[in-house]
C-alpha positions in Angstrom: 0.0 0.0 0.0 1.4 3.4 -1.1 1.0 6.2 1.7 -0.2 9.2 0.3 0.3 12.6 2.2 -1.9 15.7 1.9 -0.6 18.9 0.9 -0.3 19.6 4.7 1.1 16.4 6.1 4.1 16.9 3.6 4.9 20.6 4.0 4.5 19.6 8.1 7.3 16.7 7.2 9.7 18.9 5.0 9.7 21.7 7.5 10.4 18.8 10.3 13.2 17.6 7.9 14.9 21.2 7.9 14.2 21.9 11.5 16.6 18.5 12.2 18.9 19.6 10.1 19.4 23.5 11.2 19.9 21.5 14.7 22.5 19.1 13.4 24.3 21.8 11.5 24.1 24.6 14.2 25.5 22.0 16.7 28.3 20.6 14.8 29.6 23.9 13.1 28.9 25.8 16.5 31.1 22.5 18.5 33.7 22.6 16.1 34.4 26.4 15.6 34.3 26.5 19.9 37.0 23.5 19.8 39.4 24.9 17.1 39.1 28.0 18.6 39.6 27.1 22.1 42.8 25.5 20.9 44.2 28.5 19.6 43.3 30.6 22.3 45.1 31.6 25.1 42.5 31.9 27.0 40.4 29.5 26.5 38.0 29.4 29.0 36.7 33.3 27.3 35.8 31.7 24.6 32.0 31.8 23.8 30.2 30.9 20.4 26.6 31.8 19.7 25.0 31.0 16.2 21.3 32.2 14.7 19.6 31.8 11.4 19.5 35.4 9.8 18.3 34.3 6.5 16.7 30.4 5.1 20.4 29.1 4.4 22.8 32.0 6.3 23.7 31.5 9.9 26.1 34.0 11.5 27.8 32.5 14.1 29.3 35.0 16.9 33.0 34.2 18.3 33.6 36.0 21.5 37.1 36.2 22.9 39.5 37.9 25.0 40.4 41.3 23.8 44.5 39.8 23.1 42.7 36.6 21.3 40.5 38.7 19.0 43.7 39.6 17.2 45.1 36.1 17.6 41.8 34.7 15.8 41.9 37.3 13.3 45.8 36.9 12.5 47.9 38.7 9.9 46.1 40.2 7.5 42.9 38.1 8.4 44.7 34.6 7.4 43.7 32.5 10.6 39.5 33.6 10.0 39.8 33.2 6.4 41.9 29.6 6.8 38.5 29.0 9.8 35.9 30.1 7.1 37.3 27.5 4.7 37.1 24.8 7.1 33.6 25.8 7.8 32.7 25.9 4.6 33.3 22.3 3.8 30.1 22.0 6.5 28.1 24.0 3.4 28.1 20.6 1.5 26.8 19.0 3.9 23.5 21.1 4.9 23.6 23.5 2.2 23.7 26.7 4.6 26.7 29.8 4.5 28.0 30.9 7.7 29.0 33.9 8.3 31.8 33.9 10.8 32.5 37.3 13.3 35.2 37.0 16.3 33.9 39.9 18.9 36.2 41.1 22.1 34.0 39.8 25.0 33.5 42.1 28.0 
C-alpha cells in the first residue's frame, strides 16, 4: 500500500526535515568552531560561540574572545579567519547553509 500525504502532512514533514537539520548543523559547526578556537586561544575558558539563522540558508555565528585573542583569531592580515571560514565551509556541503563567521572582544 502506497502512503499518500496531503498537501499539509508533507509541507508539516519537510519543514520537520529542515528543523533536524538546522539542529545538526548549528551543533556541529557551533562544537567545532568553539574547539578549534579554544585550541588556539590563550585563554580558553573566554571563549563563547553563539549562532542564529539570519536568513533560510545564512547563519552568523558570533565568536567571543578575549580582547588579546580577538587579534590572535583574526591573525595577519585576516589569514587565521579566512583559513576557519574554509574549514567551515566544507560543512556548506553538507547542509547547504553559508556561515557567516565574526570574532567579537567579550566584556
Amino acid at each position: 500500500m502506497a502512503w499518500r500525504w496531503c498537501k499539509d502532512e508533507r509541507e508539516s514533514a519537510e519543514a520537520h526535515r529542515a528543523k533536524i537539520a538546522l539542529d545538526w548543523g548549528k551543533t556541529l559547526v557551533e562544537k567545532f568552531i568553539e574547539e578549534y578556537i579554544r585550541k588556539i586561544a590563550l585563554e580558553p575558558s573566554a571563549v563563547r560561540v553563539e549562532s542564529e539563522l539570519v536568513e533560510a540558508e545564512l547563519v552568523q555565528i558570533i565568536v567571543y574572545a578575549s580582547n588579546q585573542d580577538t587579534g590572535r583569531l583574526i591573525g595577519k592580515d585576516g589569514k587565521m579567519i579566512g583559513a576557519i571560514k574554509t574549514l567551515v565551509s566544507a560543512c556548506k556541503a553538507k547542509d547547504g547553509r553559508s556561515y557567516k563567521i565574526t570574532i567579537k572582544a567579550a566584556d
